[in-house]
FIKOLKE-848231 format. One record per residue: residue number from 1; chain; x, y, z of N, C-alpha, C in turn. Coordinates in nm, 3 decimals, decimal comma. Each point is the difference from the previous one (the first is absolute). Last residue first. Layout:
<recs>
REC   nr  kette      n_x      n_y      n_z     ca_x     ca_y     ca_z      c_x      c_y      c_z
REC  NUM      A        X        Y        Z        X        Y        Z        X        Y        Z
...
</recs>
This chain:
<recs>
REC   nr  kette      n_x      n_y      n_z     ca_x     ca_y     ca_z      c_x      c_y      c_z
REC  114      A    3,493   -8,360   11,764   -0,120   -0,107   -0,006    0,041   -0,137    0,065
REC  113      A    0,291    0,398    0,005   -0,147    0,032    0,019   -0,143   -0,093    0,002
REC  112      A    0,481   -0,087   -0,094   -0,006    0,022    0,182   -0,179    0,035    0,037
REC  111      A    0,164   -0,077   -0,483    0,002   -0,118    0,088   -0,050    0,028    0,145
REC  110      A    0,094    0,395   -0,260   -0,139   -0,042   -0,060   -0,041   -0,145    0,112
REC  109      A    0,493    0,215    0,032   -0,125    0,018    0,079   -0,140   -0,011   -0,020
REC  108      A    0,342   -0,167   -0,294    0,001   -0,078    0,138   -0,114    0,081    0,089
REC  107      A   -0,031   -0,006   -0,535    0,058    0,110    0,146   -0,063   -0,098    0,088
REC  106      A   -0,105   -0,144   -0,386    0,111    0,007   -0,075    0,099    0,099    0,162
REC  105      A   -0,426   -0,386   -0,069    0,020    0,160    0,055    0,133    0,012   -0,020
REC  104      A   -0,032   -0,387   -0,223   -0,133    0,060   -0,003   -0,010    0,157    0,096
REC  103      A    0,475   -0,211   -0,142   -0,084   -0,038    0,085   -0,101    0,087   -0,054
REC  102      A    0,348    0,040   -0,229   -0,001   -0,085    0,001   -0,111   -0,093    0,080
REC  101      A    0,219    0,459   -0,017   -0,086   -0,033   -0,122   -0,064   -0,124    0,021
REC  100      A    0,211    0,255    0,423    0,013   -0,133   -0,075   -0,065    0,012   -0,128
REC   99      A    0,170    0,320    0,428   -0,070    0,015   -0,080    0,041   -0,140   -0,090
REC   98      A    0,140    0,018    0,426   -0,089    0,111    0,034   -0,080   -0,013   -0,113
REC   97      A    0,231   -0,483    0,099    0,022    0,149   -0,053   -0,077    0,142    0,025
REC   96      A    0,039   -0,423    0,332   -0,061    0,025   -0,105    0,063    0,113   -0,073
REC   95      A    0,036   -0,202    0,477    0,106   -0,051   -0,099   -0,071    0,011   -0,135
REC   94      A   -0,220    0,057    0,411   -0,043   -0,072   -0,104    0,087   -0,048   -0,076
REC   93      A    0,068    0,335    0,383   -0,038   -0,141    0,041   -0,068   -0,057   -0,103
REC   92      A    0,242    0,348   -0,096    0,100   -0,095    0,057   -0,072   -0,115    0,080
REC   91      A   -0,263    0,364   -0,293    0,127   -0,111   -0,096    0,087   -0,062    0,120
REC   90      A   -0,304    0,282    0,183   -0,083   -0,126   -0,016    0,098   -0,104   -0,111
REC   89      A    0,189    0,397    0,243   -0,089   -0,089    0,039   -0,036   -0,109   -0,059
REC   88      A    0,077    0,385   -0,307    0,123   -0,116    0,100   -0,024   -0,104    0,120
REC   87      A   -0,345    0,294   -0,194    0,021   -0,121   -0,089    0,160   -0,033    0,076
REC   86      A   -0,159    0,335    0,272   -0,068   -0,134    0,014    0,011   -0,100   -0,093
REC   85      A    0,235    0,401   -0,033    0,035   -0,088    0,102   -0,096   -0,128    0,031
REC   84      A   -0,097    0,365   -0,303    0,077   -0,093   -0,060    0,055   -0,065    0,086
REC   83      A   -0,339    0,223    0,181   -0,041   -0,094   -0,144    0,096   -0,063   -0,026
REC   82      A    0,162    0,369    0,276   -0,103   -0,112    0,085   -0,056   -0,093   -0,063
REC   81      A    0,159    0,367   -0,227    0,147   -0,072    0,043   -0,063   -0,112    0,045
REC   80      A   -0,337    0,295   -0,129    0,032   -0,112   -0,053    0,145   -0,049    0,012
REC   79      A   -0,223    0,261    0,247   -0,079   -0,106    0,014    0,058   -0,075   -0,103
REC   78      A    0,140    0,443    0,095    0,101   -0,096    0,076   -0,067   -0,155   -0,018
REC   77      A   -0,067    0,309   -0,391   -0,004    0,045    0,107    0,036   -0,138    0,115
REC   76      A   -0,088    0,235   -0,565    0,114   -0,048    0,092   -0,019   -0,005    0,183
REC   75      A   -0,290    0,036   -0,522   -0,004    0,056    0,164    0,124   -0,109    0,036
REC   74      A   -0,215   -0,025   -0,473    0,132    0,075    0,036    0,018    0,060    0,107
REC   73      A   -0,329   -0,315   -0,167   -0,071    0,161    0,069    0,138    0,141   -0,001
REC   72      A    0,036   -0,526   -0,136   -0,083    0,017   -0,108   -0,069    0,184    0,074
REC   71      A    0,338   -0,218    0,257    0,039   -0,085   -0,203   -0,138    0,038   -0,074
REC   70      A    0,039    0,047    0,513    0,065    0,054   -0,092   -0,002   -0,003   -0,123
REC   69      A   -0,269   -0,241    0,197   -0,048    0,128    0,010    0,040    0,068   -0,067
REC   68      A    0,160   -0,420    0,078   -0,085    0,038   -0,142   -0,026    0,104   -0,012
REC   67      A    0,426   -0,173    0,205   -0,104    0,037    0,051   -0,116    0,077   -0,154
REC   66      A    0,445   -0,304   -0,066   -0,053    0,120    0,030   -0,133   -0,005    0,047
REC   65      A    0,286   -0,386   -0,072    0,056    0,055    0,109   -0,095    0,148    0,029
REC   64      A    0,010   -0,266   -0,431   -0,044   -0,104    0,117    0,013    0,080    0,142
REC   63      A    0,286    0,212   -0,366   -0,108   -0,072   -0,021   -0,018   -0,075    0,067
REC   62      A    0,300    0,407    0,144   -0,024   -0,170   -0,094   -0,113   -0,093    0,017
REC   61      A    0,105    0,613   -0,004    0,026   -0,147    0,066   -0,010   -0,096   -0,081
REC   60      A   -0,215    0,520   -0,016    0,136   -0,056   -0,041   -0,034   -0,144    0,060
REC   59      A   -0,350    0,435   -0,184    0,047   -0,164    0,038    0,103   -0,064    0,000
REC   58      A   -0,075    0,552    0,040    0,011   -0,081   -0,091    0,015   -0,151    0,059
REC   57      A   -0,179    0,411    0,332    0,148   -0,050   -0,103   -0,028   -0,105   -0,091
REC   56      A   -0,185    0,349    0,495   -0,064   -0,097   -0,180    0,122    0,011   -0,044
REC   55      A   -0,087   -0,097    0,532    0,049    0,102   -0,110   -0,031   -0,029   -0,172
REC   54      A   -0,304   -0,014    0,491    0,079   -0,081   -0,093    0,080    0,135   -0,071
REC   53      A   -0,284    0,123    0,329   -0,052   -0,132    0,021    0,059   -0,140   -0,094
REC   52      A    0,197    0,509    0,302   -0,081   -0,056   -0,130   -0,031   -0,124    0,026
REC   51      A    0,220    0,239    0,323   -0,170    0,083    0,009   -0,041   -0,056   -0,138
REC   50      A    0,516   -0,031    0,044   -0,083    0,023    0,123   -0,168    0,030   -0,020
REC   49      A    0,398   -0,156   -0,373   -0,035    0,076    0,106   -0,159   -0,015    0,089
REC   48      A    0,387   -0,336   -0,263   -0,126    0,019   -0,006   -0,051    0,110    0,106
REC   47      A    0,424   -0,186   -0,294   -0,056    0,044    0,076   -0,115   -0,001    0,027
REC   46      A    0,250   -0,382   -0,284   -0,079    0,141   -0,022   -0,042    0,035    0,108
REC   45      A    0,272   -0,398   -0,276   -0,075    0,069    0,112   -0,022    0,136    0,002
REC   44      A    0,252   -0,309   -0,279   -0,160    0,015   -0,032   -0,055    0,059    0,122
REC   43      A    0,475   -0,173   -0,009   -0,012    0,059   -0,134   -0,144    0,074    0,014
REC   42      A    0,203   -0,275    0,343   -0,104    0,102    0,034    0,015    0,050   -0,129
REC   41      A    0,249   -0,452    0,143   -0,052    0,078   -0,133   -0,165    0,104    0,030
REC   40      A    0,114   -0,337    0,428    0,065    0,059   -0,118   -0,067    0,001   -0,128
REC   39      A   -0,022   -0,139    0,570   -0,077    0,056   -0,133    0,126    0,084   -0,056
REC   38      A    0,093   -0,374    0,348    0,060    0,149   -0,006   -0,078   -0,004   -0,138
REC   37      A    0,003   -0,382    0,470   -0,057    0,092   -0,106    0,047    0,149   -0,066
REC   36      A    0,285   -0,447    0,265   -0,076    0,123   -0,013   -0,074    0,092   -0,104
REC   35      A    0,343   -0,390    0,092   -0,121   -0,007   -0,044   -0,086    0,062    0,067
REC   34      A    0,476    0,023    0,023   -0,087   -0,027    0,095   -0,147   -0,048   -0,004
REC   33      A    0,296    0,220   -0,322    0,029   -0,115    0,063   -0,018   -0,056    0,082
REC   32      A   -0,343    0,217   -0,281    0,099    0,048    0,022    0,099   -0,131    0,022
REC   31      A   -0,437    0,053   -0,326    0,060   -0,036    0,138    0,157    0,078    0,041
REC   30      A   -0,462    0,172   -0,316    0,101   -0,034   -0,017    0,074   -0,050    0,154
REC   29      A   -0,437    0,112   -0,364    0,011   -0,026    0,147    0,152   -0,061    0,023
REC   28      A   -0,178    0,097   -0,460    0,059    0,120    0,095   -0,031   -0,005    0,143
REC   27      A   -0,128   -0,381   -0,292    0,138   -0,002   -0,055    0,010    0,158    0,065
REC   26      A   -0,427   -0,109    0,051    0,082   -0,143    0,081    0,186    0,032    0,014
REC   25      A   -0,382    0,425   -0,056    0,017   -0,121   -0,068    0,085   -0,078    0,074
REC   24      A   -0,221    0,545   -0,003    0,032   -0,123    0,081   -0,023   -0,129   -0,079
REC   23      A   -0,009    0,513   -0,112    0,088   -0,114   -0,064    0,048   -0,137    0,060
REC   22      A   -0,165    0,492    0,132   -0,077   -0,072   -0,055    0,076   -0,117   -0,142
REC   21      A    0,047    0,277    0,478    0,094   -0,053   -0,089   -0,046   -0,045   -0,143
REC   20      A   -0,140    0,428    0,304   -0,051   -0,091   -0,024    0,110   -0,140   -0,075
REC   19      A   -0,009    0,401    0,384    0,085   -0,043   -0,085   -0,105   -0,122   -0,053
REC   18      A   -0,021    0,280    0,421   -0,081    0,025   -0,130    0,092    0,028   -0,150
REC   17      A    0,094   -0,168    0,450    0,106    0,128   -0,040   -0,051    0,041   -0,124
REC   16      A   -0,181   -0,376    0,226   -0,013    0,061    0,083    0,072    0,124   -0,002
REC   15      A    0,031   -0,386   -0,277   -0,152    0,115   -0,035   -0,026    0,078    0,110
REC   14      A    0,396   -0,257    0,006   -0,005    0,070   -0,113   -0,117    0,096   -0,011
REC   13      A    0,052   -0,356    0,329    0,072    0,116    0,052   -0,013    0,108   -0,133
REC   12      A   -0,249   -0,380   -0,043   -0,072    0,082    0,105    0,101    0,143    0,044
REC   11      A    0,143   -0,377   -0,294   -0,096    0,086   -0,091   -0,076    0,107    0,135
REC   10      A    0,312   -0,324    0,150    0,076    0,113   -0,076   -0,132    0,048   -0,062
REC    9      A   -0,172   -0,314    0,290    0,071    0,124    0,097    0,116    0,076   -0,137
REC    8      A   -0,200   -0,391   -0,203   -0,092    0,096    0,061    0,031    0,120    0,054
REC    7      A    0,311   -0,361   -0,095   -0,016    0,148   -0,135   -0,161    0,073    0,042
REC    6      A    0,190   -0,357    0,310    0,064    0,134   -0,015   -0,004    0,107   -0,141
REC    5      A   -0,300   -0,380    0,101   -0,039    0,127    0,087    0,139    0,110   -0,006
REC    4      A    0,048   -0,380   -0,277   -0,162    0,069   -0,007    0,002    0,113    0,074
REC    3      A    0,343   -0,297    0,027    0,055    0,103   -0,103   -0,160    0,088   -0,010
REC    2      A   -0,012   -0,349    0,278    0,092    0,123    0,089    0,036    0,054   -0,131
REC    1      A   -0,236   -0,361   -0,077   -0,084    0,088    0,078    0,080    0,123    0,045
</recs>
């Protein structure tokens, strides 16, 4: 619960410098020694100025993790850092892969949905 809310309060300090990270996943939530939350690999982020409603850019990330919107409108915007935080979420209280061939909904968040 305390890695939850502390990568909450980091995605809140980020988008509050209209910074989108958009690359939230299990493996770039990173501990310290203290086990402290520290987001990593901003490779994919992207400013986001003032008075827009997204940035447009090409579909990056990992499968299971992208916001659909994104992945099919090419809108970048803070809702879907917020998407991909929620499939983290839901992979640490299911212990499920994000994306499975293997299962009938192949996206953990399809599961969350139904």
């Amino acid at each position: 619960m305390k890695i939850d809310v502390e990568t909450a309060t980091a995605l809140q300090y980020v988008h509050a410098y209209n910074i989108i990270h958009g690359d939230i996943e299990t493996r770039n939530i990173l501990l310290n020694a203290e086990r402290h939350v520290k987001l990593g690999d901003f490779g994919l982020s992207r400013g986001f100025p003032n008075g827009h409603s997204h940035v447009s850019t090409g579909p990056q990330g990992t499968l299971g993790y992208m916001d659909p919107k994104y992945h099919h409108r090419s809108e970048l915007n803070c809702k879907s850092d917020v998407f991909n935080f929620g499939v983290v979420m839901i992979e640490l209280i299911s212990s499920l892969r994000p994306y499975d061939i293997t299962r009938s909904d192949h996206y953990l968040s399809d599961i969350a949905k139904n």
